[in-house]
C-alpha positions in Angstrom: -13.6 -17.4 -65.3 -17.1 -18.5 -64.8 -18.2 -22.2 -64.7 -17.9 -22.7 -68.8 -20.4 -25.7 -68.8 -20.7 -25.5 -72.5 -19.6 -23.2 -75.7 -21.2 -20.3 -75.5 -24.2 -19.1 -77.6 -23.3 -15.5 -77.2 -21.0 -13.2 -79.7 -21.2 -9.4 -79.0 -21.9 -7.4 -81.9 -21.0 -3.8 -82.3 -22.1 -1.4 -84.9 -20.8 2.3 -84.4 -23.0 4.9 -85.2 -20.7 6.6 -87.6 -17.1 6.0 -88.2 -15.5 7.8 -84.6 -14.7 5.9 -82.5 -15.7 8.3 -79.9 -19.1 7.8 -81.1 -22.3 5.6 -79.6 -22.4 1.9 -80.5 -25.2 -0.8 -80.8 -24.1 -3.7 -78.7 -25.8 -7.0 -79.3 -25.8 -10.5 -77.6 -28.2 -13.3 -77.8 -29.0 -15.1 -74.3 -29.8 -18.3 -74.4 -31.8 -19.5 -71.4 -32.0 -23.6 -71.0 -31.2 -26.0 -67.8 -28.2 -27.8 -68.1 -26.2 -29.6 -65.5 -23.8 -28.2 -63.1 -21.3 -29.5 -60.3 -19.9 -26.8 -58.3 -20.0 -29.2 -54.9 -20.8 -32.6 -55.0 -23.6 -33.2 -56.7 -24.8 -32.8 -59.6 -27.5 -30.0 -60.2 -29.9 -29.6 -63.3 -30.2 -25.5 -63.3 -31.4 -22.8 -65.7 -28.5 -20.6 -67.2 -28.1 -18.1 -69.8 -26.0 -19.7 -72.6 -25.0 -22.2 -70.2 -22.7 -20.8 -67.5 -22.4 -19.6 -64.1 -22.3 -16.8 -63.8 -23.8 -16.0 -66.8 -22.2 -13.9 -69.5 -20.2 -10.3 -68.7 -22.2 -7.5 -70.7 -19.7 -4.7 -71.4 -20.6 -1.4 -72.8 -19.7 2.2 -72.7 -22.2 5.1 -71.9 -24.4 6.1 -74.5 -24.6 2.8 -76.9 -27.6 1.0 -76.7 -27.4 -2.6 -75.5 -29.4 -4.7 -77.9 -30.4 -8.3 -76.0 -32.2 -11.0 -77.9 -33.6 -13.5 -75.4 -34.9 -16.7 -76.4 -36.5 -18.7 -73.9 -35.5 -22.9 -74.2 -36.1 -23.5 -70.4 -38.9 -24.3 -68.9 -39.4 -21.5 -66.9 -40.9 -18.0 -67.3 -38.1 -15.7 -67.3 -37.8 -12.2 -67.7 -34.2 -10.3 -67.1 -33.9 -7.0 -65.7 -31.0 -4.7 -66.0 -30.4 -4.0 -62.2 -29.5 0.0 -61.7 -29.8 0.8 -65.9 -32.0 3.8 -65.1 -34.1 2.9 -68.3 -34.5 6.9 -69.5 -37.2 6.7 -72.0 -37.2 3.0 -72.2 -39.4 2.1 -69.2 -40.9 -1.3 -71.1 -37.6 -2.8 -70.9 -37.3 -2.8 -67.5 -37.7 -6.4 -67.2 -39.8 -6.4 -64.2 -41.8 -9.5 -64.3 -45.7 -8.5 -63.9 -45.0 -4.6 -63.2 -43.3 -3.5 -66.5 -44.1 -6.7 -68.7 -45.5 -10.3 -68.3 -43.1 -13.0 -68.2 -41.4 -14.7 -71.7 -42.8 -18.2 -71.6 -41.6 -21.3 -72.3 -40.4 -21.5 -76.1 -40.8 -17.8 -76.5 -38.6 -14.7 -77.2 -38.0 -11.1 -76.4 -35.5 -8.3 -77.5 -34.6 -5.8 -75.0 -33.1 -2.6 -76.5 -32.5 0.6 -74.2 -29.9 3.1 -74.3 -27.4 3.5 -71.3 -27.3 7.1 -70.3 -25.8 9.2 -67.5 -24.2 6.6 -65.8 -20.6 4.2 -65.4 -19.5 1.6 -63.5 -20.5 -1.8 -62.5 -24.1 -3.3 -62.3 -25.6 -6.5 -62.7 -28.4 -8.4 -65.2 -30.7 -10.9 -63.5 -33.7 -12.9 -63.6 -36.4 -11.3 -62.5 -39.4 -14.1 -61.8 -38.8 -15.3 -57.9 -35.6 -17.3 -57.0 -34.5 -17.7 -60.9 -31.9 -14.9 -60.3 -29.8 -17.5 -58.0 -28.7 -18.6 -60.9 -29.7 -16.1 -64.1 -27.3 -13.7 -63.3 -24.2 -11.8 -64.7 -22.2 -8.6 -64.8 -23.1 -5.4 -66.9 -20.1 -3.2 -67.1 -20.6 0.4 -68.0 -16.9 2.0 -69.3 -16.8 5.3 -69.8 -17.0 6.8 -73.7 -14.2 6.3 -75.6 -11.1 9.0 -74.6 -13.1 10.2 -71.4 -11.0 8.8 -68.0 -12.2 7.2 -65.4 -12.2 9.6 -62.0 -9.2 7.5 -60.8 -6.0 6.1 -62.0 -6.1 3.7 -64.8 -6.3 0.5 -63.3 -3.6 -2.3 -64.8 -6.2 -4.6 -65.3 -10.2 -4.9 -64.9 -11.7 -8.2 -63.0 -15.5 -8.9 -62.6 -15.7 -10.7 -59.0 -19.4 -11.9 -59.0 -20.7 -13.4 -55.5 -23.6 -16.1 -55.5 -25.2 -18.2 -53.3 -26.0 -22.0 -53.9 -28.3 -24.9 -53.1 -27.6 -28.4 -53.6 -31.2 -28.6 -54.2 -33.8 -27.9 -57.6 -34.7 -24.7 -57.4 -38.2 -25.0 -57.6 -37.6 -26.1 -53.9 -36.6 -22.1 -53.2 -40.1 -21.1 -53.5 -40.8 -22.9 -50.0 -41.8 -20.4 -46.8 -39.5 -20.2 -44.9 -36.5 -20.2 -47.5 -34.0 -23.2 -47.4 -30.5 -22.3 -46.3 -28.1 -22.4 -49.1 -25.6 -25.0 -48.9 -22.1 -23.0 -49.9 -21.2 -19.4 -51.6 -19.1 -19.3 -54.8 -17.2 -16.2 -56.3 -17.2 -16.2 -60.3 -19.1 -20.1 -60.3 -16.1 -21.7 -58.2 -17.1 -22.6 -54.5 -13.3 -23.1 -53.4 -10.9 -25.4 -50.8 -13.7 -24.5 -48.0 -15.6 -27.9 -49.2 -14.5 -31.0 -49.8 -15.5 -31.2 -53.8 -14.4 -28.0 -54.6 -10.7 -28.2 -52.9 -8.9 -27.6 -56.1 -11.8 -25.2 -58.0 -11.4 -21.8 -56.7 -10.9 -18.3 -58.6 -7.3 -17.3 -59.2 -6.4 -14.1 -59.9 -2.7 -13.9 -61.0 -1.0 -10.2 -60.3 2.1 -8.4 -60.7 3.6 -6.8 -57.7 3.5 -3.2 -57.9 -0.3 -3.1 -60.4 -3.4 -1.8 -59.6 -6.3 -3.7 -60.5 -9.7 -2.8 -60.4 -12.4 -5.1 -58.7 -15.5 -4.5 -60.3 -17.6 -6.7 -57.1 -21.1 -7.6 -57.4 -23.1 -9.7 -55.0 -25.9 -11.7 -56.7 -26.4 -13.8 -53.9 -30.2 -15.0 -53.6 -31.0 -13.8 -50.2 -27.8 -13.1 -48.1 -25.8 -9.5 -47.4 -21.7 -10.6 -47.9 -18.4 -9.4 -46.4 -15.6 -9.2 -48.8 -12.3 -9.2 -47.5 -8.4 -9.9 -48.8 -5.9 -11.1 -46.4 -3.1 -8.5 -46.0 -4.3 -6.0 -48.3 -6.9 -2.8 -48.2 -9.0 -2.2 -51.4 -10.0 1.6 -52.0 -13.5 2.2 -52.9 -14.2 4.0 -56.3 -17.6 3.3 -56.9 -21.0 2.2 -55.6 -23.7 0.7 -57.6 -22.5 2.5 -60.7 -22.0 5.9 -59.0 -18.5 7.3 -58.5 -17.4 8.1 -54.8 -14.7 9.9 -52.7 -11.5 7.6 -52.4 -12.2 5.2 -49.6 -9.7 3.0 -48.1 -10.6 0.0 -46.3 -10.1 -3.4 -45.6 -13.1 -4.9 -45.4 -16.6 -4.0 -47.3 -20.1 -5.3 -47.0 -22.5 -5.6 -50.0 -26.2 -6.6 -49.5 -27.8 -8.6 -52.8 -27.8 -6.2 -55.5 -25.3 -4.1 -54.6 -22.2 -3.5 -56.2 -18.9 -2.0 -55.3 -15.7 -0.9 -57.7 -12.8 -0.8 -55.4 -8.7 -0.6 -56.9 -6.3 -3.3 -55.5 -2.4 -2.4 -55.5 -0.7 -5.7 -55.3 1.9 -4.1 -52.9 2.6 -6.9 -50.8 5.5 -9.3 -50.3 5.7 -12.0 -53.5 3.1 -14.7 -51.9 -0.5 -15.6 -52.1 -3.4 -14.6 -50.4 -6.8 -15.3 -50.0 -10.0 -13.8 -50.9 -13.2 -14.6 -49.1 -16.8 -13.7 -48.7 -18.8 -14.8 -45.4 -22.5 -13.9 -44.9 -23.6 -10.6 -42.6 -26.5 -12.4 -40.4 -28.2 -9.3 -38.9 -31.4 -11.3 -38.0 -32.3 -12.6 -34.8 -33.2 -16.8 -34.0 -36.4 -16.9 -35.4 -35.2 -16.7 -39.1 -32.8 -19.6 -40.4 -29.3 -18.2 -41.0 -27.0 -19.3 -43.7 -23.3 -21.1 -43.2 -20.9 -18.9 -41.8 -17.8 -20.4 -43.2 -16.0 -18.5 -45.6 -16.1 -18.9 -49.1 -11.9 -18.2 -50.6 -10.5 -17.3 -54.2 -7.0 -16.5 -54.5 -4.4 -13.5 -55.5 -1.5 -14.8 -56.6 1.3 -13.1 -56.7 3.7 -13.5 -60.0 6.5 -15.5 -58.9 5.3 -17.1 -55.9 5.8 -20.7 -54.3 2.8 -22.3 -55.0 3.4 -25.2 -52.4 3.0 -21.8 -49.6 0.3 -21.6 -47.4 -1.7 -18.2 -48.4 -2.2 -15.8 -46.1 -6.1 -15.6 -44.5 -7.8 -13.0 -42.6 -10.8 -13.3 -40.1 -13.6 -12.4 -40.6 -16.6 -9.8 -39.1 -18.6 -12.1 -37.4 -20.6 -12.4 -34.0 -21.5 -9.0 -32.1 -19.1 -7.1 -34.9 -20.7 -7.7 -37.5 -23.8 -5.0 -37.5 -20.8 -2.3 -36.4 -18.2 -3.2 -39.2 -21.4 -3.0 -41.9 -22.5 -0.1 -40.5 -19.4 1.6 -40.3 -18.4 0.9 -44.1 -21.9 1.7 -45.1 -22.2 4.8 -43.9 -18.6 6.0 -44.5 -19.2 6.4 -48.2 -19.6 9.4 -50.0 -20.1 10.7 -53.5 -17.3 12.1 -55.5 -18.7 15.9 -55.5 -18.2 17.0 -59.0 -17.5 13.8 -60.6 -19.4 12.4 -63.9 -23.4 12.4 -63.7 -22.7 14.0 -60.3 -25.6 16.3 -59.3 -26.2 18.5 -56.0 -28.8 17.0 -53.8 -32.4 18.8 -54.4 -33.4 20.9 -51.6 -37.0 21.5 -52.0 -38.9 18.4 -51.4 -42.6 18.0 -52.6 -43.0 14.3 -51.4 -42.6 13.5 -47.7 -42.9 9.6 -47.0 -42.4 7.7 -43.7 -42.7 3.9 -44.8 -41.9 1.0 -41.9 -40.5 -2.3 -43.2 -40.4 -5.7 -42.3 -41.6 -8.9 -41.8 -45.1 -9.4 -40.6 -47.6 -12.3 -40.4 -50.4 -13.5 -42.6 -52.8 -15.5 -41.0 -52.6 -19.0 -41.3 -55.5 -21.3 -43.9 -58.1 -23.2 -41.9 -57.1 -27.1 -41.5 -52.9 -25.8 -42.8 -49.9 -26.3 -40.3 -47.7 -22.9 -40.4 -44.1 -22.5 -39.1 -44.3 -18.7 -39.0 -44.4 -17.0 -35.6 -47.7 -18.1 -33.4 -48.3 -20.7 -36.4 -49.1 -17.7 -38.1 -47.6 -17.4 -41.8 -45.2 -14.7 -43.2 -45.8 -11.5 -44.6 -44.0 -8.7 -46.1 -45.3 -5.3 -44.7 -44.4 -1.7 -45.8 -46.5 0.5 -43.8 -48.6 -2.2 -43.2 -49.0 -3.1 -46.6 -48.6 -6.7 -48.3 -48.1 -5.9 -52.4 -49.8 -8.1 -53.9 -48.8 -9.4 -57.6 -51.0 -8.2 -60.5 -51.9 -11.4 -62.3 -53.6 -10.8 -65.3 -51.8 -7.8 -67.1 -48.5 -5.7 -66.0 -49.0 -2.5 -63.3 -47.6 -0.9 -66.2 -49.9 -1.7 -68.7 -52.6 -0.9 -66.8 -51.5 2.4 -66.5 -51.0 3.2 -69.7 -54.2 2.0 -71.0 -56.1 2.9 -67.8 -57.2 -0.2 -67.0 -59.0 -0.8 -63.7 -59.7 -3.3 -61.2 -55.6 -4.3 -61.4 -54.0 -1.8 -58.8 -55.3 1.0 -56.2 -53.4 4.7 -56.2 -53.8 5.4 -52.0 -50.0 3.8 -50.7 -49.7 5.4 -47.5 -47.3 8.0 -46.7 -47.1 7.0 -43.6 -48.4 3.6 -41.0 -51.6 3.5 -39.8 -50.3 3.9 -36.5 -46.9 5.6 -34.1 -45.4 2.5 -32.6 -41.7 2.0 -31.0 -40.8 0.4 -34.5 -37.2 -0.8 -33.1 -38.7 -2.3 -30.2 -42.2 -3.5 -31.0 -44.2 -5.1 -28.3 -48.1 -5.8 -28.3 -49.7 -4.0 -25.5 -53.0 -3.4 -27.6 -55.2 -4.8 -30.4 -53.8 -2.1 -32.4 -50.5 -3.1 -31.7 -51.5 -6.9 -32.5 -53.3 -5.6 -35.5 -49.8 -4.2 -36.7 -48.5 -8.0 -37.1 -50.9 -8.7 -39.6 -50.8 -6.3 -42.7 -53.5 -5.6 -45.1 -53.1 -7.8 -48.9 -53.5 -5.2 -51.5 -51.4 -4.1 -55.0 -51.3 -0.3 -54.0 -49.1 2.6 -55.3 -47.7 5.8 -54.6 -48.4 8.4 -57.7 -46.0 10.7 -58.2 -45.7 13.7 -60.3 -42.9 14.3 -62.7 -39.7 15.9 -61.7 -40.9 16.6 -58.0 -38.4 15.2 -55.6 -39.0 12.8 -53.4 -37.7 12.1 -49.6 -38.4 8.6 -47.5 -37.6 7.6 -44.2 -37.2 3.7 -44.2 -37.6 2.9 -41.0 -36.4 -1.1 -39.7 -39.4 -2.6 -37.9 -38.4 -5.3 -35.1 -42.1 -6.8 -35.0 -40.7 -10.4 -36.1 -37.0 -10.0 -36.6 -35.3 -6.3 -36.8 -32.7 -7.9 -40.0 -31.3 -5.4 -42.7 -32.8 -5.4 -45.6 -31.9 -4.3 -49.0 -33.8 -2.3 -50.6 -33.7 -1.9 -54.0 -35.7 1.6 -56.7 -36.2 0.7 -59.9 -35.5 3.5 -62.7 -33.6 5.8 -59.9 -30.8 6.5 -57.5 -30.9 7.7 -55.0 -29.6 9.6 -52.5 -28.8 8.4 -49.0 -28.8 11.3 -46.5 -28.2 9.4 -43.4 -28.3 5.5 -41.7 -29.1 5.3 -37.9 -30.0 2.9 -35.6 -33.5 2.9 -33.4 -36.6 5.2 -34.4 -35.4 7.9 -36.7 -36.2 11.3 -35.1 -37.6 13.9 -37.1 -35.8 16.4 -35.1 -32.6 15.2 -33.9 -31.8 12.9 -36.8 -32.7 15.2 -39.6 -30.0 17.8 -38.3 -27.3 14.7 -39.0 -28.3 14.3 -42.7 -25.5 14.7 -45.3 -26.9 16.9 -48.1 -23.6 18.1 -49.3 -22.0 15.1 -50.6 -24.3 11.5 -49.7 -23.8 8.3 -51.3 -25.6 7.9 -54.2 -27.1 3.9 -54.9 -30.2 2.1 -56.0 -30.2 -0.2 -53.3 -29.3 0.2 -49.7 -29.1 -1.6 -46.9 -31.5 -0.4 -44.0 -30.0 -1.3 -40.5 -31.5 -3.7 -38.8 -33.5 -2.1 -36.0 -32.9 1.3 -37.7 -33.5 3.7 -40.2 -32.1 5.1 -44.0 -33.4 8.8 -45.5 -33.5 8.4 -49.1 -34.1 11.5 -52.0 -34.4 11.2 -55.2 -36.3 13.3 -58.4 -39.3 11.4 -60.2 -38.0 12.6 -63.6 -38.2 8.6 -65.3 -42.1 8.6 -66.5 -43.3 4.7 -65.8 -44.4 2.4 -63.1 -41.0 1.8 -60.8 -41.0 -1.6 -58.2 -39.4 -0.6 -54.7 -38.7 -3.4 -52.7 -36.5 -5.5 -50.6 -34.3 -7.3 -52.7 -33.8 -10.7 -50.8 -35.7 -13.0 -53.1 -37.2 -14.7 -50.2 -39.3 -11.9 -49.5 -40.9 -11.2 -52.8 -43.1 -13.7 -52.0 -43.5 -12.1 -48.9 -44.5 -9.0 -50.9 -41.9 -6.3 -48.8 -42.8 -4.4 -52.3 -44.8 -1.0 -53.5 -44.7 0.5 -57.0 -43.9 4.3 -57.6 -46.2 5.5 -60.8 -44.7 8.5 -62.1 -46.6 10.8 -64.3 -46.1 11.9 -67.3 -44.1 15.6 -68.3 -45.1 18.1 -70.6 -43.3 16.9 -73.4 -43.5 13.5 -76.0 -40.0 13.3 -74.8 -40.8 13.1 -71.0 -43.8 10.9 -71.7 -44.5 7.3 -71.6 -44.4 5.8 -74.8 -46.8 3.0 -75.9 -45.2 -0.5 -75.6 -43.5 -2.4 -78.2 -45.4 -4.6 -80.0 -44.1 -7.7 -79.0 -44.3 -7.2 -75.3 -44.8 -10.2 -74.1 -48.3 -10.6 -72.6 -50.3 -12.6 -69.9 -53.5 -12.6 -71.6 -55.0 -13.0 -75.0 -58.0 -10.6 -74.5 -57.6 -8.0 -77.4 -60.2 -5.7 -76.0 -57.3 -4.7 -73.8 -54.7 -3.4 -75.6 -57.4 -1.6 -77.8 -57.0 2.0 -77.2 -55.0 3.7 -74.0 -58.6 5.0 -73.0 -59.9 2.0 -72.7 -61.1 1.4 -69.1 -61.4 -2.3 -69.1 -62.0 -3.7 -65.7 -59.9 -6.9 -64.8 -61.3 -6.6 -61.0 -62.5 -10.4 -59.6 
């Protein structure tokens, strides 16, 4: 259960469509955001929740109802939520993308998100999506297929949400600091466990039968930090990735990076005892970023009948010169489950051809200001040598649809300025040197509709060569192929998979190496791609995907609702989608 700190605002509402069962519903909750206080070490924290738990409240629906969600804003924080992997079909205004989709809900304000969930199942995840907030404005969206359809699998004895977050004993105002501070503990569904001394006898239970399968539905909405998941004794078998069903997988240890979720079916086939299961961070980065705690965090299977005064049985953990190998090898071991639900063949004609390096870069440091970045430089986020900078005056998407200028500029790159050993960067040249520092600017890609669209992501190591999740709004996407070094053109694209890849909305990019993503820009809007540890937002390892308009009403964007919230009170704005108002400084 998650930490309950008081009754709960929320009561699902369902109204069927018509009187089948097998029909669509209209799912309703109310979110409640305020601070309250919270205790899941040893001291006491005042925190923003949604109706005042952590993690917040499980959302469950079925494919094709439309989730209605009333937020009303009592903290004292902007907020906006975003549905993490919903692929928003036709809804694009409810993506809940803080200054790209809408401006933020403000202090004593509300907003209702409604948006259909089509063409997908499985587990995703609901979060804040104003920097840092999600640490603790989180919670589970479950996605069950329609009534009398199976699941791909066995029916699973029982379902259990396991929801991984990271924690600071600290206000988390103090998260908007450069560099990050390092979280103080882990906790699985609100509970931090016997690995610290306040939290000895607090840890998740999960009571089984022998002989049952369960189904894990595991999401990590840790802040900032890729997690390994492991259970002592027992293999899981992967079902699912981010809400898209695989191939049977067995294995006995999984990584997840923040944002990513994995459903994987637990037979409770051991001998009558109890064991543990824990989480421990994936550090891929090298010294010059702080790294979190390495101890692991532990819930608990218990077994029905066992001796409760038992010691449970533990595991160890990937850790040390492993780690990148065991991630890597689970990672890229998935596939999709070829002719499964929402299954589709991978396009083979592509009409977009990106090559995008990421990383960290620098920004250089203010006259008469003491930086701790690399050469007292400051940190920046770079994707091909681009720093996205936040619109702050109106939403990207806005902009676009009333043609608004002076917010963003259409000429992302499709490629660095410059060829480079990206793996192994060195500076031998100004150019090289002027790589570190990348140009400030809120650019994007245009695409047109339904063309289909490959990347290369290719891991730079010019400050630290770390994974990095990254994370397509409105999509998934395919994942052809993980490698490590500089991704040949040649010898790599022979190795792609473009029979049965993994499909996901946000993958891990190997540290020092490269992913090959696909995916068809058939959702009409303005779509964020970025890393999703929330300490490089800031950072601005971020571009935005416009894509344009079909032939159709129906493959169109709409206007916004009328109670988008909104960042300015000039009406000349929202006058007419022709408008042309400049917002330029």
């Amino acid at each position: 259960m998650p930490l309950l700190i008081q009754a709960a605002f929320f009561v699902p509402l369902l109204f069927f469509f018509s009187s089948s069962l097998a029909t669509a519903a209209i799912v309703e909750h109310v979110f409640q955001v305020k601070s309250v206080v919270v205790k899941p070490l040893c001291k006491k924290q005042m925190i923003p929740t949604v109706n005042g738990s952590l993690p917040g409240p499980t959302i469950n629906v079925r494919e094709g109802d439309t989730l209605v969600v009333h937020v009303i804003n009592n903290s004292t924080y902007n907020i906006t939520i975003h549905w993490h992997g919903v692929f928003q079909l036709k809804s694009p205004w409810m993506d809940g993308a803080n200054m790209i989709s809408q401006c933020a809900i403000q202090p004593r304000n509300n907003f209702t998100y409604r948006f259909d969930i089509i063409g997908q199942e499985g587990t995703l995840l609901w979060h804040a999506h104003v920097v840092n907030l999600r640490a603790t404005l989180h919670g589970a969206l479950i996605i069950r297929p329609r009534s009398g359809r199976p699941y791909p699998f066995p029916k699973p004895y029982k379902e259990v949400p396991l929801v991984f977050e990271q924690w600071w004993d600290a206000d988390i105002e103090l998260l908007n600091s450069r560099p990050a501070p390092i979280s103080d503990a882990y906790l699985i569904n609100g509970l931090a466990g016997d690995s610290y001394p306040c939290s000895k006898n607090r840890m998740f239970k999960l009571e089984v039968v022998q002989g049952k399968t369960y189904l894990l539905r595991i999401i990590n909405a840790a802040l900032n930090t890729h997690l390994f998941f492991k259970i002592a004794s027992h293999n899981v078998t992967v079902v699912a990735v981010d809400a898209a069903y695989t191939t049977p997988y067995v294995s006995d240890v999984m990584v997840l990076t923040p944002g990513q979720t994995v459903d994987a079916l637990l037979t409770a086939n051991q001998p009558i005892g109890m064991y543990y299961m824990s989480i421990s961070p994936y550090t891929s980065a090298n010294s010059l970023v702080p790294v979190p705690p390495s101890n692991p965090i532990r819930s608990l299977i218990v077994y029905e009948g066992a001796k409760l005064t038992a010691s449970p049985s533990s595991s160890v953990m990937p850790s040390g010169t492993n780690a990148i190998p065991t991630a890597h090898r689970f990672s890229s071991n998935i596939t999709s489950l070829v002719g499964g639900p929402y299954w589709t063949p991978v396009p083979s004609h592509v009409d977009e051809k990106m090559f995008v390096t990421m990383g960290l870069g620098l920004n250089p440091c203010p006259p008469e200001t003491k930086c701790i970045g690399p050469f007292g430089q400051r940190y920046a986020g770079s994707l091909n040598n681009r720093t996205f900078v936040m619109p702050e005056t109106i939403s990207l998407q806005e902009a676009y649809f009333y043609n608004i200028s002076g917010v963003y500029t259409d000429d992302f790159p499709d490629q660095p300025p410059m060829k480079f050993d990206y793996a192994n960067f060195s500076v031998r040249t100004n150019s090289e040197y002027m790589m570190m520092f990348p140009e400030r600017k809120t650019s994007v890609k245009t695409l047109k509709f339904n063309s289909t669209v490959e990347i290369v992501v290719q891991n730079t190591g010019i400050i630290s060569p770390e994974s990095h999740p990254m994370h397509l709004h409105g999509f998934n996407f395919y994942v052809l192929g993980y490698g490590f070094g500089n991704y040949d053109p040649i010898r790599d694209a022979e190795k792609l998979n473009l029979v049965n890849p993994q499909m996901h909305n946000t993958v891990g990019v190997p540290p020092g190496g490269w992913v090959v993503l696909r995916f068809k820009a058939n959702n009409p809007g303005a779509w964020m791609f970025h890393c999703h540890m929330d300490a490089h937002l800031p950072y601005g390892i971020i571009m935005v995907f416009i894509v344009q308009n079909g032939p159709t009403p129906e493959t169109s964007l709409q206007p916004p609702p009328s109670n988008l919230p909104q960042c300015t009170s000039d009406p000349t704005i929202y006058e007419s989608p022709t408008s042309n108002v400049d917002l330029s400084y």
